[in-house]
C-alpha positions as CSV (number, residue, x, y, z in Angstrom):
1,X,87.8,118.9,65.1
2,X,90.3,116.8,65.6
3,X,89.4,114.0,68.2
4,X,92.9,112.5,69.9
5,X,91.9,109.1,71.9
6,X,95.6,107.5,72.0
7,X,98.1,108.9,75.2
8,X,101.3,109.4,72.7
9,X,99.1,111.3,69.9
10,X,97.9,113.1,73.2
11,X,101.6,113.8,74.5
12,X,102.6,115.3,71.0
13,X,100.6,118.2,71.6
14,X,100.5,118.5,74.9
15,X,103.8,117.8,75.9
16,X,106.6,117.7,73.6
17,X,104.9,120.5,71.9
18,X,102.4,122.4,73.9
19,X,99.9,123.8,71.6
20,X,97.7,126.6,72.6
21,X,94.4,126.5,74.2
22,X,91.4,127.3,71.5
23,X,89.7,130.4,71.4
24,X,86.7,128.9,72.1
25,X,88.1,128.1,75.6
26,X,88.3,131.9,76.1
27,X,84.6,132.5,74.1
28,X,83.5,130.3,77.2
29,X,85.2,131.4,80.3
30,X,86.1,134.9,80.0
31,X,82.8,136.0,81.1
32,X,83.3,133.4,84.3
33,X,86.7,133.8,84.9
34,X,87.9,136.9,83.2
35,X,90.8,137.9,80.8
36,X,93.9,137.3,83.1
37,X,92.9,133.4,84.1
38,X,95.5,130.7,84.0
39,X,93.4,128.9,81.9
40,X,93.4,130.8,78.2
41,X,96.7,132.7,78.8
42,X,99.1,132.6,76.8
43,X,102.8,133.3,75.7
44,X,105.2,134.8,78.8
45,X,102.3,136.6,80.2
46,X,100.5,132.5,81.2
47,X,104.6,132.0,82.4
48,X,104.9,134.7,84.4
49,X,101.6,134.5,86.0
50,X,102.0,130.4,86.5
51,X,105.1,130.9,88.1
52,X,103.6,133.5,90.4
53,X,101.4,131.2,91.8
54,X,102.9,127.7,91.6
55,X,104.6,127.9,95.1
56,X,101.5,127.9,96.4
57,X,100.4,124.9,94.8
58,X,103.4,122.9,96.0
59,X,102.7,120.2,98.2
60,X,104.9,121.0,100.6
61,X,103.0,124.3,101.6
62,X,99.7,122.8,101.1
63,X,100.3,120.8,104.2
64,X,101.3,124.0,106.0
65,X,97.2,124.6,105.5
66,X,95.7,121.6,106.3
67,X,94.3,122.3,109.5
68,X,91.6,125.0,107.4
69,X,91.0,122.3,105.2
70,X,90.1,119.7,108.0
71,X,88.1,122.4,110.1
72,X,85.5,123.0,106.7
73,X,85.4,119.1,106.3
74,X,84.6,118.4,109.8
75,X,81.6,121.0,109.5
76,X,80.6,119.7,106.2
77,X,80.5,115.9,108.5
78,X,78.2,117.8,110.8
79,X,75.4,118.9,107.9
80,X,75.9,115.0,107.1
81,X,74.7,114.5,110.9
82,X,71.9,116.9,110.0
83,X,70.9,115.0,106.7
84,X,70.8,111.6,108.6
85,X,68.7,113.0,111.3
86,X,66.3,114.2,109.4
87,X,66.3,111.4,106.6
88,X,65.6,113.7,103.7
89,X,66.5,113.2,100.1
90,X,69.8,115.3,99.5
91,X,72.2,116.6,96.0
92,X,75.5,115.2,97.4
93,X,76.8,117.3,94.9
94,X,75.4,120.6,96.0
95,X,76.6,119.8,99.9
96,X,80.0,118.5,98.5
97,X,80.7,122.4,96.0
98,X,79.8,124.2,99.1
99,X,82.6,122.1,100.5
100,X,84.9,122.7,98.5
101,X,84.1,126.5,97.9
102,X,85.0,127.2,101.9
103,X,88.6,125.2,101.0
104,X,89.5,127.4,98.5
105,X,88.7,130.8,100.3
106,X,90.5,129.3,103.6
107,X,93.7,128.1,101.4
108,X,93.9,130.6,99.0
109,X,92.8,133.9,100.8
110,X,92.8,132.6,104.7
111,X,89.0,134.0,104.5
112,X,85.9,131.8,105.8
113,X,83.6,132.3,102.7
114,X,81.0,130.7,105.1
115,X,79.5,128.6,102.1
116,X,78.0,125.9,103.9
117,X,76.3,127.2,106.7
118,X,75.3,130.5,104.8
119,X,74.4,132.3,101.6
120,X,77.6,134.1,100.0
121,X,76.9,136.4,97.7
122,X,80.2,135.9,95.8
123,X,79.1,132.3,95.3
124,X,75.8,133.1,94.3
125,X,76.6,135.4,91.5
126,X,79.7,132.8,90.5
127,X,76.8,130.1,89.8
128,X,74.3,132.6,88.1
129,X,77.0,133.4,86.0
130,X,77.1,129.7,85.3
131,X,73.9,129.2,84.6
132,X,74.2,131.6,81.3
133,X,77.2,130.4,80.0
134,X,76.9,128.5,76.8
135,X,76.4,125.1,76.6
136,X,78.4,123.3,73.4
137,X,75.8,121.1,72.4
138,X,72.7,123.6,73.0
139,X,71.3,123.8,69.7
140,X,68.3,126.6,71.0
141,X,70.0,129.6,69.4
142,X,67.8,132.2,71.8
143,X,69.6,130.9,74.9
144,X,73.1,130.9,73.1
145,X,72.4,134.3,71.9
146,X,69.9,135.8,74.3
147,X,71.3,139.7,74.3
148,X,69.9,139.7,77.7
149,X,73.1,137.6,79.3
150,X,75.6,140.2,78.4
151,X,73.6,142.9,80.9
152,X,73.7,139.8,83.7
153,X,77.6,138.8,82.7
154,X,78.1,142.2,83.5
155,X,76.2,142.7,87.1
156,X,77.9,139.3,87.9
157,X,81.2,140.2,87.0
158,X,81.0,143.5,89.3
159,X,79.7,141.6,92.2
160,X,82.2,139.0,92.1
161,X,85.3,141.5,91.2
162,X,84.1,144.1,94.5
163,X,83.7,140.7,96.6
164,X,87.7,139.6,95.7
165,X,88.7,143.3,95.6
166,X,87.6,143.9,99.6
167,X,88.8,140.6,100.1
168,X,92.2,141.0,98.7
169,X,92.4,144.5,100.4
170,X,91.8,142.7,103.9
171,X,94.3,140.2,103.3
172,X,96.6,142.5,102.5
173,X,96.5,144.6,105.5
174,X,96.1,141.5,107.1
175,X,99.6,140.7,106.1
176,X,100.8,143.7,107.1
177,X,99.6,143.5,110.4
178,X,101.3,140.3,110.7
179,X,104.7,141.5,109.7
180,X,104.8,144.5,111.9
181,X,103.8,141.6,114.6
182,X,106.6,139.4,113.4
183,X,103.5,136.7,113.5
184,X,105.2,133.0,112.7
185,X,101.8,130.9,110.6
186,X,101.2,129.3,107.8
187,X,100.8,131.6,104.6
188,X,97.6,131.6,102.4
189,X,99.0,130.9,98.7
190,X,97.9,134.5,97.9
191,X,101.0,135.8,99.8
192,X,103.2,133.7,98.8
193,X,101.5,134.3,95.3
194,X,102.5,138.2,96.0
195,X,105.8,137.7,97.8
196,X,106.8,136.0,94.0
197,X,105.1,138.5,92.1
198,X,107.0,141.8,94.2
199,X,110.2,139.5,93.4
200,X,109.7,139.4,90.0
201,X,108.8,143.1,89.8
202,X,112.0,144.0,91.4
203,X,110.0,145.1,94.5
204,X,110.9,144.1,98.3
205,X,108.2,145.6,99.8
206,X,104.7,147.0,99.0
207,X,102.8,149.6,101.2
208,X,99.4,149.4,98.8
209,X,98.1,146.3,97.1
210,X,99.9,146.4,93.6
211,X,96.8,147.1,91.2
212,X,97.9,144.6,88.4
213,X,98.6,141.5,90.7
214,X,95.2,142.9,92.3
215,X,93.9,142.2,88.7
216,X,95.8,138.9,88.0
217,X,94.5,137.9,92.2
218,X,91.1,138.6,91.1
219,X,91.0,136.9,88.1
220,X,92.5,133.6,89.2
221,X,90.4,133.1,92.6
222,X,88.0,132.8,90.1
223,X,89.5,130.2,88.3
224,X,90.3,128.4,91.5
225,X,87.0,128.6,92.1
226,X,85.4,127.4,89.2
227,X,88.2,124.4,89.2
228,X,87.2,122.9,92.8
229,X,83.2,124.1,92.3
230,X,83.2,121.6,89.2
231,X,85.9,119.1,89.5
232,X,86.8,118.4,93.4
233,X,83.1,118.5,94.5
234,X,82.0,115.9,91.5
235,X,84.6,113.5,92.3
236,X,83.8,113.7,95.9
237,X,80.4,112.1,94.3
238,X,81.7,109.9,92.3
239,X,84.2,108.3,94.9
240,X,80.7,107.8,97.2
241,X,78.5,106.3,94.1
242,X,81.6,103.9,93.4
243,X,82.2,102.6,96.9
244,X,78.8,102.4,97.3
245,X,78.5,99.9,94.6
246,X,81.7,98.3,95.9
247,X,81.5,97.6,99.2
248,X,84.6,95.6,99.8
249,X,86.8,98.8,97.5
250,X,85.1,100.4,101.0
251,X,85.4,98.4,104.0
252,X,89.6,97.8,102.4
253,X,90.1,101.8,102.5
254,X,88.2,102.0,106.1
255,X,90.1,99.4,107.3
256,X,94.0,101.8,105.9
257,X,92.0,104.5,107.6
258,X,91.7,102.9,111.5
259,X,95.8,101.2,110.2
260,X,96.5,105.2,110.0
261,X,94.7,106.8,112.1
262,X,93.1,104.4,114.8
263,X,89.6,102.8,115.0
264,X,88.3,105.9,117.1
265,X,86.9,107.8,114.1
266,X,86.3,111.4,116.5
267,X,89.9,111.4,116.6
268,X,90.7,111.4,112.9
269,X,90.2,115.0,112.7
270,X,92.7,116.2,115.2
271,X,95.2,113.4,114.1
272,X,95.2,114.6,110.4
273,X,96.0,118.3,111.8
274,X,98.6,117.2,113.9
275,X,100.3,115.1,111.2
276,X,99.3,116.5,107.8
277,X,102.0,114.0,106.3
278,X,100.2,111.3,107.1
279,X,97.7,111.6,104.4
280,X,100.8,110.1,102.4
281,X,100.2,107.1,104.1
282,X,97.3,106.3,102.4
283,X,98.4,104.3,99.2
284,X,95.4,102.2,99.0
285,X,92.4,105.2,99.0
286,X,95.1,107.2,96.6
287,X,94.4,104.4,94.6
288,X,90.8,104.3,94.9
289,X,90.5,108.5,94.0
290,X,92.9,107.6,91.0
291,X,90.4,104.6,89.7
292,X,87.6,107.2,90.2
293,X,89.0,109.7,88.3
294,X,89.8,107.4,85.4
295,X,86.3,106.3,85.3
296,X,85.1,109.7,85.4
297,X,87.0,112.6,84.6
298,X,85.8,115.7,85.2
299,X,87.7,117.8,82.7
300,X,89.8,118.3,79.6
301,X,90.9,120.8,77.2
302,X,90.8,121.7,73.9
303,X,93.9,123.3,71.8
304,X,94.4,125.1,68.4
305,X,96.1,123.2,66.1
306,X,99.6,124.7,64.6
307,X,101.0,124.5,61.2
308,X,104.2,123.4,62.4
309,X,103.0,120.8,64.7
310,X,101.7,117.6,63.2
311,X,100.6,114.5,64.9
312,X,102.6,110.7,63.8
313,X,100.5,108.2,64.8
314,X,100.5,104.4,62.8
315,X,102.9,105.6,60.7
316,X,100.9,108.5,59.6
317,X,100.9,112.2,59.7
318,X,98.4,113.9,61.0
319,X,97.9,118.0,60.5
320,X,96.6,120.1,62.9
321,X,96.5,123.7,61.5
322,X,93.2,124.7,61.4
323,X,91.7,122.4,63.9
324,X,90.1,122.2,66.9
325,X,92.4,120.0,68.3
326,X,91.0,117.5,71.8
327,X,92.5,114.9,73.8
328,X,89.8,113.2,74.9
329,X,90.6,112.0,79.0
330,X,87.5,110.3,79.2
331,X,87.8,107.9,75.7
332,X,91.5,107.4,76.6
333,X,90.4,106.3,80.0
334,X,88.0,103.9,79.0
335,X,89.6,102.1,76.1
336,X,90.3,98.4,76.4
337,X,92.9,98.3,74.9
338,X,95.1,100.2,77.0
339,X,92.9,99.1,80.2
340,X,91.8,95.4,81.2
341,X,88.3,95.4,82.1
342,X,88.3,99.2,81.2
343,X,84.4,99.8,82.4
344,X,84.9,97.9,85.7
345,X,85.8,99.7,89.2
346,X,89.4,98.2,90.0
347,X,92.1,100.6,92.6
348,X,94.2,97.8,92.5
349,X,95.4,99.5,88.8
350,X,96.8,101.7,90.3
351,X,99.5,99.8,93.1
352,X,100.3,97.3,90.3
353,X,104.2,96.8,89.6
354,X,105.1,97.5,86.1
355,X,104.8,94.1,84.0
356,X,101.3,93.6,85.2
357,X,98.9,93.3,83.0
358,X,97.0,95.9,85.2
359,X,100.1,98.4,85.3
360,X,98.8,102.2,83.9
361,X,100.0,102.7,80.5
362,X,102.3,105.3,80.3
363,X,100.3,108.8,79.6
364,X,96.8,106.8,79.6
365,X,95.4,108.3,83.1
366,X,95.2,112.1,82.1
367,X,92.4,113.7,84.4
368,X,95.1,116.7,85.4
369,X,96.5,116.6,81.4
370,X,100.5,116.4,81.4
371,X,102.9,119.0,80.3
372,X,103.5,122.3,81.4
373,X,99.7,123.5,81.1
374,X,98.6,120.8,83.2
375,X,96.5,121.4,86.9
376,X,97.7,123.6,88.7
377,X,95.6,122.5,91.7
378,X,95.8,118.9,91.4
379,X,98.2,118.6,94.5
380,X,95.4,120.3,96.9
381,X,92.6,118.0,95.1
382,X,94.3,115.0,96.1
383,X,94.5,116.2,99.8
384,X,91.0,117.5,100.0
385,X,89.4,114.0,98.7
386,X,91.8,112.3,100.9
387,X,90.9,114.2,103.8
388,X,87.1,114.2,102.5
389,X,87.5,109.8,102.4
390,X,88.8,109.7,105.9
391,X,86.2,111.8,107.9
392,X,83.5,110.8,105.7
393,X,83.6,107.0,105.0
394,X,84.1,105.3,108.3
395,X,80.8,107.4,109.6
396,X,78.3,107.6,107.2
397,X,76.7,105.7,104.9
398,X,75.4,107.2,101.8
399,X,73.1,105.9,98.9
400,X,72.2,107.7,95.5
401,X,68.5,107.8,95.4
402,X,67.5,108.7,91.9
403,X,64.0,106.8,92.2
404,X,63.1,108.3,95.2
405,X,64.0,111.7,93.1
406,X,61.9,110.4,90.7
407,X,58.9,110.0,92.5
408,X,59.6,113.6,94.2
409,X,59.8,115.4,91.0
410,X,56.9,113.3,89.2
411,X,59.2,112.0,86.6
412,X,60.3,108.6,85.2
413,X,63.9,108.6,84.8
414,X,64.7,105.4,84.7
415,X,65.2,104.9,81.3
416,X,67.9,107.1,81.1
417,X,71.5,105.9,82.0
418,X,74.8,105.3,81.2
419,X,76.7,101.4,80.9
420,X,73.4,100.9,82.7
421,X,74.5,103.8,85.5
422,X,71.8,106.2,86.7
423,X,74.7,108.4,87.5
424,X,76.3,109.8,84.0
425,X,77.6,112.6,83.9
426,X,76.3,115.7,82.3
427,X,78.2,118.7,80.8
428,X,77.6,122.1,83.1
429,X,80.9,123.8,82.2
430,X,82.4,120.5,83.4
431,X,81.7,117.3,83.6
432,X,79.3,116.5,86.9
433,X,77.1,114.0,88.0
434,X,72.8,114.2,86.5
435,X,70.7,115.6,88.6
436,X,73.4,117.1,91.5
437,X,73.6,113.1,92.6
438,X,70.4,112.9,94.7
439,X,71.1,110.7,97.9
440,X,70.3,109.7,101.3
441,X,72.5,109.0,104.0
442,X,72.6,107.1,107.2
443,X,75.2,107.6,110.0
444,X,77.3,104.1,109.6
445,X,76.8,101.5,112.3
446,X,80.3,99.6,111.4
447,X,81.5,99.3,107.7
């Protein structure tokens, strides 16, 4: 393996030259996600199907459907009002996935997946698929090789693939509907996902569901999935476990919140759908998700190495054939030398001028990756956290409580931490907080 911890040795190969993604990438998520995901394809096939979906993606549309993304946040404020009543200890994380889960079906299919206030079955056999996928560092060779997971890959796999096929189908005639109604709304990004797809097919029209974007459709709500179950949801965490250990950070992005959108907090919620723009108004809590994404990144990839594509670095040449090759976000995001007090909690990074010594080095904040395999989502995780920040912070006030976990389970944890943090993060496909982030919360007096 070849371990890249400096942002121009990272741009070489990601970048200027993209290299491909390593086959143990697809070894680990083609049971999950399937053989057509954006994330192992490859050649003109990953082009084709990228540029399929990117209009989707922009930011532009993504405001268009805002107001789904608002309505699933405002109920996932309500099972906060729920927690608080009844004072119970809580995983953040667990509330914050199901959160996120609803977003996706509402943005991406127009569909209420129900998650929070309900058992899906779709999302059920999605984390049960999870739980058998192998771990890199699992050194028991029976779990890693247990012939049994191949019989559940496959049961999950059909579960998930009828519950995306019926939905697609209704979406479809759905759409159809709509046309013959000359309906004026907001598209879900799979139609505008299939109005690219039937234009690069030649096609202006479809009366069926084309079976290979039906295929491609499938595949990468999966991925979608997987990408806001693991990464949105766990920086949701993160940004409450940060603030809540920086309680000026807080009351500083509260206080842009009541600038923006008025001290009257049950009017945030209508005054985000009625101006979705807004949410670019926010420089200061941009700059608090981009300090808590540098402190903990939730993701990064790792790429084949080519024979044709060294890496120069201190004068040096570095091959990669024949390497696992991995930019490491989480190293580059931490190192002092590109970062002044690289383990402390400072936004302010991130709204400095360039020539001050706090100003991002260029490259060095990578949680999305750069180049033309970066995030496709990254747009619509940026306006769900923002969204998430304003209807959250100003009303409730929320605490890890890992002792009091502790003490439920029988177990002395605390031992066990990170730069003296209860809250490290833990690999389950990706990086999320131990333990789901165990918490209590209290409805939030003033901040």
């Amino acid at each position: 393996m070849l371990i890249v911890t400096d942002p121009s040795a990272a741009a070489q190969i990601t970048v200027q030259n993209s290299l491909e993604k390593h086959w143990e990438t697809q070894v680990f998520v083609h049971p999950l996600l399937g053989k057509k995901n954006l994330v192992t394809l490859e050649g003109k096939e990953w082009k084709m199907w990228r540029g399929i979906f990117n209009p989707g993606f922009a930011s532009g549309h993504l405001m268009s459907l805002v107001s789904g993304m608002v309505s699933d946040t405002v109920c996932f404020t309500e099972i906060l009002s729920d927690y608080a009543a009844g004072g119970a200890v809580f995983e953040l994380e667990e509330a914050a996935t199901r959160l996120t889960v609803d977003i996706i079906g509402s943005v991406v299919l127009d569909t209420s997946l129900k998650a929070q206030t309900s058992e899906n079955a779709l999302l059920k056999a999605f984390r049960d698929q999870l739980q058998w996928m192998p771990l890199s560092n699992d050194m028991n060779l029976f779990r890693r090789y247990n012939p049994r997971k191949w019989f559940v890959y496959r049961a999950n796999t059909k579960i998930m693939n009828r519950y995306l096929d019926k939905l697609l189908e209704q979406r479809f005639a759905d759409r159809r509907q709509e046309e013959k109604a000359n309906t004026k709304r907001s598209k879900p990004i799979i139609d505008l996902a299939l109005d690219m797809y039937l234009k690069e097919t030649g096609q202006s029209s479809a009366s069926t569901l084309p079976q290979q974007f039906k295929q491609s459709a499938v595949d990468q709500f999966k991925t979608f999935l997987f990408a806001g179950h693991d990464t949105t949801s766990s920086t949701a965490c993160y940004i409450i476990h940060l603030l809540s250990k920086h309680p000026a950070v807080l009351e500083k992005a509260c206080k842009e919140h009541d600038e923006v959108y008025g001290p009257d907090t049950t009017k945030a919620a209508e005054a985000i759908t009625n101006d979705p723009w807004s949410l670019n108004r926010l420089p200061y809590s941009m700059a608090v998700l981009k300090e808590v994404l540098r402190l903990f990144p939730p993701v990064s990839s790792v790429r084949r190495g080519d024979p044709n594509v060294p890496i120069h670095f201190d004068g040096k040449e570095y091959p990669t054939d024949g390497f696992m090759v991995w930019p490491v976000s989480y190293a580059m995001h931490h190192r002092p030398e590109l970062w002044p007090n690289a383990e402390e909690f400072i936004p302010e990074r991130f709204l400095a001028k360039e020539g001050d010594p706090l100003f991002p080095p260029k490259g060095a904040w990578r949680p999305f990756e750069y180049g033309p395999r970066n995030c496709i989502g990254q747009e619509l995780a940026y306006i769900e956290l923002k969204i998430f920040m304003v209807l959250v912070l100003r009303d409730f006030d929320i605490r890890p409580a890992y002792e009091e976990r502790d003490k439920l389970d029988g177990k002395d944890r605390s031992g066990l931490t990170v730069n003296g943090d209860r809250a490290y993060q833990i690999l389950i496909a990706t990086a999320k907080p131990v333990l789901g982030y165990p918490a209590r919360v209290t409805k939030r007096q003033k901040y």
